[in-house]
C-alpha positions in Angstrom: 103.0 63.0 -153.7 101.4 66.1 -154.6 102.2 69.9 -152.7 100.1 69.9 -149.7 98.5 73.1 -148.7 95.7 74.8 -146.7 94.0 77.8 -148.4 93.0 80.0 -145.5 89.0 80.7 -144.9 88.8 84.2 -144.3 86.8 86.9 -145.2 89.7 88.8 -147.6 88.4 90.0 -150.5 88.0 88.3 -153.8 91.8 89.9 -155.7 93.4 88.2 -152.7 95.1 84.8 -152.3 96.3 83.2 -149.7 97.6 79.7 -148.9 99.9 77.9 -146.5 102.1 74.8 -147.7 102.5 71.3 -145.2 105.1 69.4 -145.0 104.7 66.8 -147.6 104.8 66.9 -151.4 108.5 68.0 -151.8 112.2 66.4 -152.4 113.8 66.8 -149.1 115.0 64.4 -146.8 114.6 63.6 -143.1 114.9 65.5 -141.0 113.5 67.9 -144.0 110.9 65.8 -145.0 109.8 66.9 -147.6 108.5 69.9 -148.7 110.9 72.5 -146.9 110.9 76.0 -147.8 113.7 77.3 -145.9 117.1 78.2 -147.1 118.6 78.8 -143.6 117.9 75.0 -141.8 120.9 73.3 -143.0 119.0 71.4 -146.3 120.5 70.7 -149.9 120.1 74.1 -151.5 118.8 72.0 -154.4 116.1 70.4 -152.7 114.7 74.2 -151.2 115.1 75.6 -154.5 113.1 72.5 -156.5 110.4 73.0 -153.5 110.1 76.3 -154.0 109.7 76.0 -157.8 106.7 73.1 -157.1 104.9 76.1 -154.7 105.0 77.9 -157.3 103.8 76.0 -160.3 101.2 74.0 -157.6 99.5 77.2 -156.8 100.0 79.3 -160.2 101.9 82.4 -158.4 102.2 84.9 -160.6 105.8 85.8 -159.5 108.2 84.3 -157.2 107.5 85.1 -153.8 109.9 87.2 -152.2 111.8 85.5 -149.2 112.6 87.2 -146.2 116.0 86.7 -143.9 113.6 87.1 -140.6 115.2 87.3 -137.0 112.3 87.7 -134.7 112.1 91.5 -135.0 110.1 94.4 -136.4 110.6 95.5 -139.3 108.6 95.5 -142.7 109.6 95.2 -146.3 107.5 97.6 -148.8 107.9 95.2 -152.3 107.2 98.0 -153.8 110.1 100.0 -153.0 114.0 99.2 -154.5 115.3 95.4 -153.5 116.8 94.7 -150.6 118.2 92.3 -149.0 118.0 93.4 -144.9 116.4 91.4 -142.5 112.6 91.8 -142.0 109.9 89.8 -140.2 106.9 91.4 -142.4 106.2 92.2 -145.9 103.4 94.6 -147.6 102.8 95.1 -151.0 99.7 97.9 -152.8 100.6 96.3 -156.5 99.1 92.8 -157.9 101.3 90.1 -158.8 104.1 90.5 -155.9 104.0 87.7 -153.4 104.5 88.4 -149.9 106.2 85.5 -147.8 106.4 84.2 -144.1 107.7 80.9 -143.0 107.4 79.3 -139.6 107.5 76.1 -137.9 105.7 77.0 -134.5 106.0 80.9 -134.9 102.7 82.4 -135.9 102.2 83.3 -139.4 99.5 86.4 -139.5 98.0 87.6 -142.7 96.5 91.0 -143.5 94.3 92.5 -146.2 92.1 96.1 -146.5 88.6 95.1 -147.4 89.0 97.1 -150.9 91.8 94.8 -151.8 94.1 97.4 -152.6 97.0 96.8 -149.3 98.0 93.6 -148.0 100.7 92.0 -145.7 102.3 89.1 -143.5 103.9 88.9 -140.7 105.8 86.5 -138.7 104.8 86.7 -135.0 107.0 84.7 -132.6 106.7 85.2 -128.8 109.6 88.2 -129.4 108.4 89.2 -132.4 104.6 89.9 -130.9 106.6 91.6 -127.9 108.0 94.2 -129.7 105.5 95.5 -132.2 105.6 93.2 -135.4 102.1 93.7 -135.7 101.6 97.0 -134.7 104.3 97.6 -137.7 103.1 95.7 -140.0 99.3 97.6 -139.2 101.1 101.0 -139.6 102.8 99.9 -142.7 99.4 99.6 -144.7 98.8 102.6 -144.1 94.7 101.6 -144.1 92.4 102.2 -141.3 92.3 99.3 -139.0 88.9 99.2 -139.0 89.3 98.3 -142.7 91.6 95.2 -142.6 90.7 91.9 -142.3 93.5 89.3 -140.3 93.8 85.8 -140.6 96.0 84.0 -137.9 97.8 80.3 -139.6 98.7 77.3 -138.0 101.3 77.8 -134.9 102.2 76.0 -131.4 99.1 75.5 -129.7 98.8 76.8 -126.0 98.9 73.7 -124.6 102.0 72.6 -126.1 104.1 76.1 -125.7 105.5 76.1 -122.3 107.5 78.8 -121.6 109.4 80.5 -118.6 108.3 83.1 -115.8 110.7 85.4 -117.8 108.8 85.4 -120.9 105.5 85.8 -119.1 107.1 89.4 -117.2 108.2 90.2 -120.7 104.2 91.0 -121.9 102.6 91.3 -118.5 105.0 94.2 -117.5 104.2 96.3 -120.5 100.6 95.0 -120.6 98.8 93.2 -118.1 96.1 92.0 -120.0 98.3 90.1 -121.7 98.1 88.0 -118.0 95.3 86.0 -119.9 97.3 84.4 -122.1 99.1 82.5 -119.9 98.0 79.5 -117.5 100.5 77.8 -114.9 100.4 74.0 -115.5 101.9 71.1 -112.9 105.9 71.8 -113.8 105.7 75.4 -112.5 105.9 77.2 -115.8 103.6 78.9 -117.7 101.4 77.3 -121.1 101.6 80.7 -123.9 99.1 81.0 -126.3 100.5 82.7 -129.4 97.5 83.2 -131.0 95.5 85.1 -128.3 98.1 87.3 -127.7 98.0 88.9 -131.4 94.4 88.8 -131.1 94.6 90.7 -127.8 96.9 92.9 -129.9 95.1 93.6 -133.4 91.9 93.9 -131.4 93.5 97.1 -128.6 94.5 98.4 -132.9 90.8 98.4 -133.6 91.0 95.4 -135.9 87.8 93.1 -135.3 88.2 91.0 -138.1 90.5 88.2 -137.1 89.8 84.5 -138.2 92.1 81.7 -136.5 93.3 78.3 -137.7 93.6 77.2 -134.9 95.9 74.2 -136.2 98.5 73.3 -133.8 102.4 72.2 -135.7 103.3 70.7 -132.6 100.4 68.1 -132.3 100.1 67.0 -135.6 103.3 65.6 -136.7 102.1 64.6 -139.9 100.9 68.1 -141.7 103.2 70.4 -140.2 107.0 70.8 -139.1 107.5 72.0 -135.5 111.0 73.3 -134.0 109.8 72.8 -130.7 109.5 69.3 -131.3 112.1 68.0 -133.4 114.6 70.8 -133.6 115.9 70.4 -136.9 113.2 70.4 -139.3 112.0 72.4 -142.4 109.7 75.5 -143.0 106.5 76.0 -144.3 105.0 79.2 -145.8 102.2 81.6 -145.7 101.7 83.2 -148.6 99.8 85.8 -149.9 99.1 87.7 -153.2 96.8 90.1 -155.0 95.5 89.3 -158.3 94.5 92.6 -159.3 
């Protein structure tokens, strides 16, 4: 079987690609089946790095794209500054050819480009992540009005499969109560999160009005997508995203 992937309809300019791999068309085994992208889930190293080398023959990248160690936090890697190697949960790039990287498996993968095609970025927007600021870091990092970018928001959890505790419910509502709308109590008591509104709520309060969702759920649909929250150990897919010039 062939790589699987979804090429994002958005309205980023022409230079820019985009695409997000599903779960088939790779080497690895259940529970990994069986095109993982992740290094860090407990698969054969060999069968991540032969997946990673069919993403990037399948979809012509012009480099390899540049993996992140994320951890649910804030910070941004510039690929156009020296290597490293420190953890990151967004990357940006201003030159063609680098390939930016994000990979999830219910987390919300977001992608960002200026309308001149000159800046773009990704970001990986878990419930924590969106909490403290990924977005609004990965916005400053562009350094590009936010009038000027255009945002597309990838497959995630859908809100009514992401049921979460009171505790994560305080955590947005006490520093912004309009965040209140992105929660709905269901019959256990708890509270149903939707991801994907909540960056919304948050590009949009950045001045960015240009925000086109998926709206593809990874928990639901089994077949395209891998989904921690449903099977634990699983791969990872990827968002990624690339200038050509």
């Amino acid at each position: 079987m062939s790589v699987a992937w979804l090429t994002p309809r958005w309205s980023a300019p022409a230079n820019v690609r985009a695409a997000f791999t599903l779960r088939s068309g790779g080497v690895s085994t259940a529970p990994y089946d069986s095109l993982n992208l992740g290094d860090h889930v407990g698969d054969d190293d060999a069968h991540v790095g032969a997946n990673r080398a069919r993403v990037a023959q399948a979809l012509e990248l012009p480099q390899q794209p540049v993996w992140l160690q994320q951890v649910h936090g804030t910070r941004v890697r510039d690929l156009d500054a020296r290597h490293d190697s420190d953890p990151a949960d967004a990357a940006m790039t201003r030159h063609a050819g680098r390939v930016c990287a994000i990979l999830v498996a219910d987390c919300l993968p977001v992608l960002l480009a200026s309308r001149d095609g000159q800046q773009i970025g990704a970001a990986h927007a878990g419930w924590s992540g969106l909490a403290a600021g990924v977005l609004e870091a990965a916005v400053a990092a562009l350094r590009s009005p936010p009038a000027e970018l255009v945002v597309w928001l990838g497959p995630s959890i859908g809100h009514q499969s992401f049921e979460v505790g009171d505790e994560v419910r305080q955590v947005f509502i006490g520093a912004r109560p309009s965040d209140a709308v992105a929660f709905t109590r269901n019959a256990r008591d708890r509270w149903l999160c939707d991801l994907a509104l909540l960056a919304r709520l948050r590009l949009q309060s950045m001045g960015i009005a240009d925000v086109t969702l998926d709206g593809s759920c990874t928990f639901r649909e089994r077949g395209r997508f891998f989904s921690f929250r449903r099977d634990g150990q699983c791969g990872r897919m990827a968002a990624l995203l690339w200038r050509m010039s």
